[in-house]
C-alpha positions in Angstrom: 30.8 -38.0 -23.2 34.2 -36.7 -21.8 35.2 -35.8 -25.5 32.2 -33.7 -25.5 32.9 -32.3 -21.7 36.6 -31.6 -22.3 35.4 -29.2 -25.8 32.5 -27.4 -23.5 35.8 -26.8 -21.3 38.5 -25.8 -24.1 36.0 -23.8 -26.1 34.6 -22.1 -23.1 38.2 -20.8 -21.5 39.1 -20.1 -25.4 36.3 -17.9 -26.1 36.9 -16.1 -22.7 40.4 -15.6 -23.6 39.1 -14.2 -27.2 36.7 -11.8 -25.5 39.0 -10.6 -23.4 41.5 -9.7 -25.7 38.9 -8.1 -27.9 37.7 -6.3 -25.2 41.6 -5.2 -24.8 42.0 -4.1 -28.4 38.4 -1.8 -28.0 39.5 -0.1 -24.9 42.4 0.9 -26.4 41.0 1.6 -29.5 38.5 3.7 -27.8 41.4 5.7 -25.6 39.9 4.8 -22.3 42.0 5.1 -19.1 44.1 2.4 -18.0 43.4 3.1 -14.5 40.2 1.4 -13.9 39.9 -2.1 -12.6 38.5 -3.6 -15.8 41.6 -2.5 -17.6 44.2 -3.6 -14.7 42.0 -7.1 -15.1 42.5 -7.4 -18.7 46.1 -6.3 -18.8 47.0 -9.0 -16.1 45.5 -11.7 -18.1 46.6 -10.9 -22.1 50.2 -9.5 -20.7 51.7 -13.0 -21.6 51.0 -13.1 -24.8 50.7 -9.4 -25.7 54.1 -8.2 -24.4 56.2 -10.6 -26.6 53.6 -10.4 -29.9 53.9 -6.2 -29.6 58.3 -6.9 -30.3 57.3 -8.2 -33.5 53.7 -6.6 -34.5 54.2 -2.5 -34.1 50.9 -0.7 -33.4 49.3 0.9 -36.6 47.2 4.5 -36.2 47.6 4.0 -32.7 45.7 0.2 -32.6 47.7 -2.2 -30.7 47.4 -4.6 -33.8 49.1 -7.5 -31.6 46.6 -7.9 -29.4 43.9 -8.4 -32.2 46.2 -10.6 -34.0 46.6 -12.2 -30.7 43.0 -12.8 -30.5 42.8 -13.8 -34.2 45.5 -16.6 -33.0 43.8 -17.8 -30.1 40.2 -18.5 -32.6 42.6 -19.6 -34.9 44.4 -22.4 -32.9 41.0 -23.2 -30.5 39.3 -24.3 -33.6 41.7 -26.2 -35.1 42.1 -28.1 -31.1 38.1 -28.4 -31.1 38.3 -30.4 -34.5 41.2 -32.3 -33.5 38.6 -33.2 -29.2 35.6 -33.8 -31.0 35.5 -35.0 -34.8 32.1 -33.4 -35.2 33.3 -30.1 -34.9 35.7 -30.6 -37.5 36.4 -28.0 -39.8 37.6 -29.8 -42.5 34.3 -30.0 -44.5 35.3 -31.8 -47.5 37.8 -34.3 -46.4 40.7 -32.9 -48.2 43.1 -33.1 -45.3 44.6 -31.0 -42.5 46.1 -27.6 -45.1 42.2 -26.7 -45.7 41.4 -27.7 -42.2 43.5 -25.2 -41.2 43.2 -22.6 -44.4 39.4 -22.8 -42.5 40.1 -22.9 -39.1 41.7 -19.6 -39.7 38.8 -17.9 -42.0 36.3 -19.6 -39.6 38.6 -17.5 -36.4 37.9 -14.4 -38.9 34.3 -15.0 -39.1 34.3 -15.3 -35.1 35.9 -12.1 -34.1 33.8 -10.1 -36.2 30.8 -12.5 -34.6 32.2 -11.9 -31.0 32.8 -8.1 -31.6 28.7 -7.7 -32.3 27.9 -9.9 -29.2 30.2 -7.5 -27.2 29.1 -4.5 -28.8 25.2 -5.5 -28.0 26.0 -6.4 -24.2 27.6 -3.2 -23.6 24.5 -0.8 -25.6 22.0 -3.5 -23.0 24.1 -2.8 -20.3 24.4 0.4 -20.8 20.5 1.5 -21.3 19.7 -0.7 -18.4 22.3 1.7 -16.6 20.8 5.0 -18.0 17.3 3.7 -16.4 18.5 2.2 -13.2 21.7 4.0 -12.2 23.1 6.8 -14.4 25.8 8.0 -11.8 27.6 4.4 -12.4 31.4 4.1 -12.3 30.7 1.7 -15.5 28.8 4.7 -17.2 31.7 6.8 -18.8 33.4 3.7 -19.8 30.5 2.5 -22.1 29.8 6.0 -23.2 33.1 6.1 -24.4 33.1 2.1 -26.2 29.8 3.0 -27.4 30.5 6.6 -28.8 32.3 6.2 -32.0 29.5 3.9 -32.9 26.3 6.5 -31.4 27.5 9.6 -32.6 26.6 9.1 -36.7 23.3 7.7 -35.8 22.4 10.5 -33.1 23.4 13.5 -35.9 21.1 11.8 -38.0 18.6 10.6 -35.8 17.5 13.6 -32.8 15.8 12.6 -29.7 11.9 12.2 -29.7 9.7 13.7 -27.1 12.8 13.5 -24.8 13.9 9.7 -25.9 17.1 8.8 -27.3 16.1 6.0 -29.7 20.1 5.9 -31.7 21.2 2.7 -29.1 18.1 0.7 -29.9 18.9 1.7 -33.8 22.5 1.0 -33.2 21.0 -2.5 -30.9 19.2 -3.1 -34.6 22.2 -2.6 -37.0 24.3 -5.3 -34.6 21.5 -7.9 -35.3 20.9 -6.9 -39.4 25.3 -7.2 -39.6 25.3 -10.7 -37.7 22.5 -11.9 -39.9 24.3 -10.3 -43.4 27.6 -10.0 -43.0 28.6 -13.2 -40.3 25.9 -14.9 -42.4 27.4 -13.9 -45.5 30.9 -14.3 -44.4 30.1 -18.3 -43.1 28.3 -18.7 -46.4 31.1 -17.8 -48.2 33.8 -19.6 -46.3 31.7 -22.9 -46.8 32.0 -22.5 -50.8 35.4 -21.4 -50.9 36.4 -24.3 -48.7 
């Protein structure tokens, strides 16, 4: 019972530390301005790690690839400490000791930030149709349009608004679901017969 408690615990602050530095690596990705509150939040709590990881991982196309490999370390090391709290979440799936434990522990933290990214990426189109209907003058509203953008755009050149209704976010909503059923389904499937 406390096994199980202290595992709800690590892989809950984990996760929130890996969505948070996802979130990171997307806002800069997506060139948003540092000077909103969101930003400030996520800098003050990924700095620690970050700061020290950019001396040795340089930035590539203008991606701040330390912060994702950051993240990718986090999954990475919160999996392997899950196994280690609670034996049935151990990743070791055959029994062949600790090397493919963690030779899967670090696929399976793959396989999660691609996961994560598509639960992030469907919170923000929700949020930001529910914003559209409710309040389109929202602070919140340029941010998402600009996380949201690069990913819109092809379907909106493709796809022109009927009757008045722009139906690309719910295509775009319908694409996140079909690429966590195929590809993080395909991904996991494959991870279980390579380990």
């Amino acid at each position: 019972m406390i096994a199980q408690a202290l595992a709800f615990l690590v892989d809950t602050l984990g996760t929130l530390l890996i969505v948070a530095l996802l979130l990171r690596f997307w806002l800069q990705a997506a060139r948003a301005p540092f000077n909103n509150p969101l930003s400030a939040l996520l800098a003050s709590v990924t700095n620690w790690g970050v700061k020290p990881l950019r001396r040795v991982i340089p930035g590539l196309w203008g991606l701040d690839l330390a912060t994702l490999v950051l993240a990718w370390l986090v999954a990475w090391v919160l999996n392997i400490v899950l196994s280690l709290i609670e034996p049935r979440l151990a990743l070791d799936l055959a029994g062949a000791g600790i090397g493919t434990g963690a030779g899967l522990a670090a696929v399976a933290a793959l396989v999660q930030l691609v996961r994560l990214f598509i639960y992030m990426m469907i919170a923000a189109l929700i949020v930001q149709m529910l914003l559209s209907w409710v309040n389109p003058q929202s602070p919140l509203a340029p941010l998402l349009d600009m996380l949201l953008r690069p990913f819109l755009r092809p379907i909106q050149s493709r796809m022109r608004p009927v009757s008045g209704f722009d139906f690309s976010p719910l295509v775009l909503l319908i694409l996140c679901q079909l690429a966590l059923i195929l590809v993080v389904g395909g991904l996991t499937r494959l991870m279980l017969l390579l380990f």
